[in-house]
C-alpha positions as CSV (number, residue, x, y, z in Angstrom):
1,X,-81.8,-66.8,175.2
2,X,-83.5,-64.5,177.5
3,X,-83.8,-61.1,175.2
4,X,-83.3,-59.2,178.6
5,X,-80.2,-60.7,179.4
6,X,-78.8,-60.5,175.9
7,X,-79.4,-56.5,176.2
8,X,-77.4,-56.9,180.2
9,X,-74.7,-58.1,178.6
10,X,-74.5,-56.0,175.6
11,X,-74.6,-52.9,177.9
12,X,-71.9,-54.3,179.9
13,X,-69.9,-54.9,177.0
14,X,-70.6,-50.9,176.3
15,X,-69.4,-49.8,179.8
16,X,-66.1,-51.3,179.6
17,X,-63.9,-47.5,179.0
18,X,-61.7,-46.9,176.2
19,X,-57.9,-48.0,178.0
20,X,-59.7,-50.3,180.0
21,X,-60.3,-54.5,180.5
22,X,-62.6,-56.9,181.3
23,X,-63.0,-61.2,181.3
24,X,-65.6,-62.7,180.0
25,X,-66.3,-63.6,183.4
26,X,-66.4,-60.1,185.0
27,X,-68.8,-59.6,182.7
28,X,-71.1,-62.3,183.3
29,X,-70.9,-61.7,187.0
30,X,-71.7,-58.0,186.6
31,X,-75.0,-59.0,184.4
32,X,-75.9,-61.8,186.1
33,X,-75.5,-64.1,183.0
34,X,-75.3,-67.8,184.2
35,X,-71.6,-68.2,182.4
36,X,-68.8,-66.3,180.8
37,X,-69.1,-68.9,177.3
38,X,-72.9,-67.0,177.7
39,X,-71.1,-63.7,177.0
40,X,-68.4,-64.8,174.4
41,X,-71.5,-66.7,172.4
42,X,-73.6,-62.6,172.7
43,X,-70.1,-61.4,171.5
44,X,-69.6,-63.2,168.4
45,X,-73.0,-63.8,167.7
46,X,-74.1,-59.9,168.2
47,X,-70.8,-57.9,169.3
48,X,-69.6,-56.2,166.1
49,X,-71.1,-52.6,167.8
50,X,-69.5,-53.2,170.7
51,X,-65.6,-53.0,172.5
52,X,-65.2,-56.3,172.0
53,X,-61.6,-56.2,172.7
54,X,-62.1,-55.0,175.8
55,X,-63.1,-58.7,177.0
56,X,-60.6,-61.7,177.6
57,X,-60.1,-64.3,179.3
58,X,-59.3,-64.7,182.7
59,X,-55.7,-64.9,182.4
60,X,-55.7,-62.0,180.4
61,X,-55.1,-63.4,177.4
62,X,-56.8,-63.5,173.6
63,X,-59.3,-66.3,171.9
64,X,-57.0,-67.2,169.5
65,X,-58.8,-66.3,166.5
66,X,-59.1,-62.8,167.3
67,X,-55.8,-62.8,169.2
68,X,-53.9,-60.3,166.6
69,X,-56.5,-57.7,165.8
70,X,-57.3,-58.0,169.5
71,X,-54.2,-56.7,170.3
72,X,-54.2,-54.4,168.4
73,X,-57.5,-52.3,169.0
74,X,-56.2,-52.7,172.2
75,X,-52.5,-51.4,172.3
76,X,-54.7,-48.4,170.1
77,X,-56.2,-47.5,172.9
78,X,-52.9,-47.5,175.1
79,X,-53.2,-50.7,176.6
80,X,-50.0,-52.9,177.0
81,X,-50.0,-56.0,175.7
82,X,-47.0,-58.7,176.1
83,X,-46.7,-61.9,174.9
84,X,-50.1,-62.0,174.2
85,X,-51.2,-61.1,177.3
86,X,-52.4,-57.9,179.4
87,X,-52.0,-57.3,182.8
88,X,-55.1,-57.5,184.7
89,X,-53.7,-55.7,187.2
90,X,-53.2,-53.0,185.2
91,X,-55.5,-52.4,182.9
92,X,-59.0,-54.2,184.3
93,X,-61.7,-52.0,184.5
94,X,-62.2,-50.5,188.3
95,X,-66.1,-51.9,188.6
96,X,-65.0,-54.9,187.1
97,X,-63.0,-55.7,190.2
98,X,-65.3,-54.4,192.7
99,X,-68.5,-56.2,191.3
100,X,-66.8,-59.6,190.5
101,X,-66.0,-62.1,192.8
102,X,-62.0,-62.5,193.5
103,X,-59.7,-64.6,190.9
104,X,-58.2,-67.8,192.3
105,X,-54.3,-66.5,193.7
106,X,-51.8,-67.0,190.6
107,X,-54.2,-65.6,187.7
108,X,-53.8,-61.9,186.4
């Protein structure tokens, strides 16, 4: 992988605030990384410094192996999480929203 990109989406990753949400795909969008499996490979591979739990998938919801600690780094940081899921209308991150393109009607 491009050593460039790796560092866009790490400082992506950073950016996220404390309280705050992003997908994988908001993510990729914002640095220009060709997928959002792109960012989730940079995030296991080389994400242990970074808000990792900040990032799910589009529908708000948890990879399943990090599903319970996920949670709970997030609900830390005052995030609301139900049924294993958080709002993205809520909680996603402001430049998230305006840098991404819209989410197809019935996803949160």
């Amino acid at each position: 992988m491009d050593e460039v990109l790796h560092e866009k989406i790490r400082d992506t990753v950073k950016a996220v605030p404390r309280g705050r949400v992003a997908t994988y795909g908001d993510i990729a969008d914002i640095a220009r990384a060709p997928s959002a499996r792109l960012v989730g490979t940079v995030l296991n591979q080389d994400g242990h410094d970074l808000p990792w739990q900040r990032i799910l998938k589009a529908n708000g919801t948890f990879a399943p192996h990090i599903a319970d600690e996920q949670a709970q780094l997030l609900r830390g940081e005052g995030v609301t999480v139900v049924d294993g899921k958080v709002d993205l209308r809520v909680y996603r991150w402001e430049d998230a929203v305006k840098e991404a393109p819209p989410e197809e009607p019935g996803l949160w």
